[in-house]
Backbone bond lengths (Angstrom), bond angles and torsions (degrees), N, CA, C in turn:
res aa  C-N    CA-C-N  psi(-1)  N-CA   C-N-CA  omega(-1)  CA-C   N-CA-C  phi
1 X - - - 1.447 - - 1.533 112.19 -
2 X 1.526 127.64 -20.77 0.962 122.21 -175.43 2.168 109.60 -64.96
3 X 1.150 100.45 -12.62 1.747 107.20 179.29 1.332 101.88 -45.28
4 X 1.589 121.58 -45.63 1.688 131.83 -126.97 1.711 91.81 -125.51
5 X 1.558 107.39 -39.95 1.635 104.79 -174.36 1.449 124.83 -98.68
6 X 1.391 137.14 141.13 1.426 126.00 159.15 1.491 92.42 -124.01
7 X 1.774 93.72 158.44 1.684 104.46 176.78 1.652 100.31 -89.68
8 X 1.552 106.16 144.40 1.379 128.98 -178.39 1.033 117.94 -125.59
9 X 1.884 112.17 111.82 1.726 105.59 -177.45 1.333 92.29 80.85
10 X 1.310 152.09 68.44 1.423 132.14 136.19 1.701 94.25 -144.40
11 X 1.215 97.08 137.54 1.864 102.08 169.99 1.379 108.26 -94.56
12 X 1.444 118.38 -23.04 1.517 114.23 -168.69 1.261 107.38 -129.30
13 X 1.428 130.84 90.99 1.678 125.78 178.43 1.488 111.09 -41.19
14 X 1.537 122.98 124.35 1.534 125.73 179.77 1.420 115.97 -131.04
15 X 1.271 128.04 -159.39 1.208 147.30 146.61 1.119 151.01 -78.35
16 X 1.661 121.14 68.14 1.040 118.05 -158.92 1.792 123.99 -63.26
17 X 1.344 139.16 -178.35 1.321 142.07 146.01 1.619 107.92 -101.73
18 X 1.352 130.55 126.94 1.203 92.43 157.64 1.430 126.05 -115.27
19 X 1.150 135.86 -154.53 1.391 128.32 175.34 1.326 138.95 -47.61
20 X 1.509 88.49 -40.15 1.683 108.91 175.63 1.540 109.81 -71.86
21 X 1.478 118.88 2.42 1.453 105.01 -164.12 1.374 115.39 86.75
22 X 1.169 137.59 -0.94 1.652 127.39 170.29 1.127 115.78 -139.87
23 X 1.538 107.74 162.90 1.658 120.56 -154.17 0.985 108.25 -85.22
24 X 2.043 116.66 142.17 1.685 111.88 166.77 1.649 96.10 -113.51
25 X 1.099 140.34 62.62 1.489 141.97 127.20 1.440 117.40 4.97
26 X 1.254 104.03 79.48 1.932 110.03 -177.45 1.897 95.71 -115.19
27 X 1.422 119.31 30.08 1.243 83.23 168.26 1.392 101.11 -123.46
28 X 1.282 132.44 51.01 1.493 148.94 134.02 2.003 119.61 -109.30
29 X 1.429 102.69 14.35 1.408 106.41 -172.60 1.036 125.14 126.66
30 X 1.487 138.45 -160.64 1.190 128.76 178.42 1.676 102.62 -109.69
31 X 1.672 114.03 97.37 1.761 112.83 177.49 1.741 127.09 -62.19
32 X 0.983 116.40 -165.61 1.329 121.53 -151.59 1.373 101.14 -77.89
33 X 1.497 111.60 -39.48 1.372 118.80 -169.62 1.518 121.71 -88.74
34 X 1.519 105.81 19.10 1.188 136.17 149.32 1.877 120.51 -19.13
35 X 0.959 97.08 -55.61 1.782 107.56 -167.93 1.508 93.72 -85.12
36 X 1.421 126.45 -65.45 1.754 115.82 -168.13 1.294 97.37 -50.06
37 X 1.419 140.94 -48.95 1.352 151.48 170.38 1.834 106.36 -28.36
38 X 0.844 128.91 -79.19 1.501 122.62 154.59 1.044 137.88 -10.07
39 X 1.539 97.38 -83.61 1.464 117.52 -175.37 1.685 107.22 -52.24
40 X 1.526 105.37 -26.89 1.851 111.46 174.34 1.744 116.84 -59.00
41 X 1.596 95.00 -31.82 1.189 108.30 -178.45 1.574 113.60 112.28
42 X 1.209 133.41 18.65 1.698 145.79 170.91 1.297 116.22 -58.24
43 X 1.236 103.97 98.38 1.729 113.74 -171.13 1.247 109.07 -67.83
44 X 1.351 130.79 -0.01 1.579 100.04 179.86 1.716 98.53 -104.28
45 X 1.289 130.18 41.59 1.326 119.93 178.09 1.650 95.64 -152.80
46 X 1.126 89.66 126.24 1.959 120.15 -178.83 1.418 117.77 -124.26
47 X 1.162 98.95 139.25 1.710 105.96 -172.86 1.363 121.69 -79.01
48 X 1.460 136.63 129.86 1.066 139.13 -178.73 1.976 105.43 -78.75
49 X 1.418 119.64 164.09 1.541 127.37 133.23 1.441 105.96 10.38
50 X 1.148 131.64 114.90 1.512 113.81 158.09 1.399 120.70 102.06
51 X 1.670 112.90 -19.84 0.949 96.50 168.67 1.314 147.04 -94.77
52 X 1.566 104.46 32.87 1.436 122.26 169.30 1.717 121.58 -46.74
53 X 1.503 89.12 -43.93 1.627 93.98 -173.04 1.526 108.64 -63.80
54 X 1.080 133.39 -23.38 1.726 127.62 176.46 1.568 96.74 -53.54
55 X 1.291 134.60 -63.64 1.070 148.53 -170.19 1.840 146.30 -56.86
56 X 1.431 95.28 -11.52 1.677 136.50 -175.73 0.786 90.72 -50.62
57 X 1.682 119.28 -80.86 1.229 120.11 -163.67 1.537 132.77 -77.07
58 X 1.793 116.52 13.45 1.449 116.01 -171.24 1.859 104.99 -81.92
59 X 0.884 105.24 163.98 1.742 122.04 168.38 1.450 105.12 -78.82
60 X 1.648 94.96 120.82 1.596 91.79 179.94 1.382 135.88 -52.10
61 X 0.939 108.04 -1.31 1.727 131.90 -179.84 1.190 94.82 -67.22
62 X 1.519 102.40 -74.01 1.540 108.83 -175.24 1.647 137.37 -51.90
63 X 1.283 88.06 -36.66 1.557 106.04 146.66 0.837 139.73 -42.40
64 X 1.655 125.07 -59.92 1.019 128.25 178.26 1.485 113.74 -59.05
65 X 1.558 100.40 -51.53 1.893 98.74 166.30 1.212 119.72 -51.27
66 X 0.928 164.40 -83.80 1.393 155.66 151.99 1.284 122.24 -0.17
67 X 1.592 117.94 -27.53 1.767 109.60 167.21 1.541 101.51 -99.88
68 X 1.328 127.37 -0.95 1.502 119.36 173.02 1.736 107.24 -94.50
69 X 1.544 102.35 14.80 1.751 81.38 -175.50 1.252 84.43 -138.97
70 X 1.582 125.30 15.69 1.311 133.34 174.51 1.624 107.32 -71.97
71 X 1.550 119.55 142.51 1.670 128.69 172.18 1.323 106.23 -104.68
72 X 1.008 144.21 -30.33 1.605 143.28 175.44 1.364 124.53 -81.25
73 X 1.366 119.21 112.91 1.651 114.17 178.83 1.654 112.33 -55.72
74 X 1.777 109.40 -36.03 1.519 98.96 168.31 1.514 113.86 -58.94
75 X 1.516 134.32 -43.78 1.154 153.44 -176.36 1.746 90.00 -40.83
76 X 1.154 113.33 -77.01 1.476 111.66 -157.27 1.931 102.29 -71.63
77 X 1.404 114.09 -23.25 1.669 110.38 157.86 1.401 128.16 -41.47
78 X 1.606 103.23 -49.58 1.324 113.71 -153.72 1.834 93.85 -98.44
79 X 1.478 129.62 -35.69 1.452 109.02 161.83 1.766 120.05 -68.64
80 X 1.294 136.23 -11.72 1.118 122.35 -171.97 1.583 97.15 -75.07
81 X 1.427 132.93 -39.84 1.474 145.07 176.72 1.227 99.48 -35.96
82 X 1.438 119.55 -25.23 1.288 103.08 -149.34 2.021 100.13 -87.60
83 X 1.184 117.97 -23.63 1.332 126.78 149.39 1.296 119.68 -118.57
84 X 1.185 108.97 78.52 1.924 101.08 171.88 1.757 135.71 -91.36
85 X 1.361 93.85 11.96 1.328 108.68 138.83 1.318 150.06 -77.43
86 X 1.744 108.95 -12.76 1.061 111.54 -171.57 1.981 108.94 -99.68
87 X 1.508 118.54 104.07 1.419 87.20 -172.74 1.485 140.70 -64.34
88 X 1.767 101.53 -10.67 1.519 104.63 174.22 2.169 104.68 -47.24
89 X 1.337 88.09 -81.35 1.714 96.42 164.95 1.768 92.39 -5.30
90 X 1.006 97.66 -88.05 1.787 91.42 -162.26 0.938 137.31 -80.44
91 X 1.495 125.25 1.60 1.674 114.65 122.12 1.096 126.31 -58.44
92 X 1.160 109.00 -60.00 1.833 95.12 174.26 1.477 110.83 -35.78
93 X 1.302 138.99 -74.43 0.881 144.82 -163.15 2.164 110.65 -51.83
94 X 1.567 106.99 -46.26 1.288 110.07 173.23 2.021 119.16 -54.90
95 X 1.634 94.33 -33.98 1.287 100.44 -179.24 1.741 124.44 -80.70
96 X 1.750 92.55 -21.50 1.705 95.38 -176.18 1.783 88.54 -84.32
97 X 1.171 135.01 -23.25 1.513 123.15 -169.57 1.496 90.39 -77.54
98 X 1.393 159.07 -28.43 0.940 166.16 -167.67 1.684 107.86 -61.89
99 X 1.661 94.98 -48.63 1.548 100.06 -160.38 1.470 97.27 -97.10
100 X 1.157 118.99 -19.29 1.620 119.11 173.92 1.498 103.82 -55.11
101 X 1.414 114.34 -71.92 1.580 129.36 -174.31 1.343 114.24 -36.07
């Protein structure tokens, strides 16, 4: 997972809890449970280059949620790629870079 993730905003890699009840453990790297971690909305992890391909296969629905609870203008760049055929995707995506800025 480290291909797709970098940590954002943290000086000290730790142990998180998260909501659901289970651990995101970033201070050996970025772990497996990396992506549900995201998609929840966990601000200290941002997507690198590339990480379109996690995203191919989501329902644009779901998508779209995930770029409206997105904090990074690259963040919401690099999921709209992930369907850029679809223009809902990219309004949504043009309008959440709007409200970030």
């Amino acid at each position: 997972m480290h291909k797709y993730f970098e940590l954002v905003d943290l000086p000290v890699p730790c142990c998180f809890i998260l909501q659901d009840g289970s651990r995101l453990d970033l201070r050996l790297g970025i772990p497996k449970n990396a992506l549900p971690a995201f998609k929840n909305g966990f601000k200290n992890l941002g997507l690198k280059p590339g990480a379109e391909e996690l995203f191919k296969k989501e329902k644009i629905s779901d998508l779209i949620s995930i770029i409206q609870i997105t904090k990074r203008v690259q963040d919401v760049e690099i999921l709209a790629l992930a369907k850029p055929d679809s223009p809902k995707i990219q309004e949504v995506a043009k309008a959440r870079i709007a409200q970030i800025k």
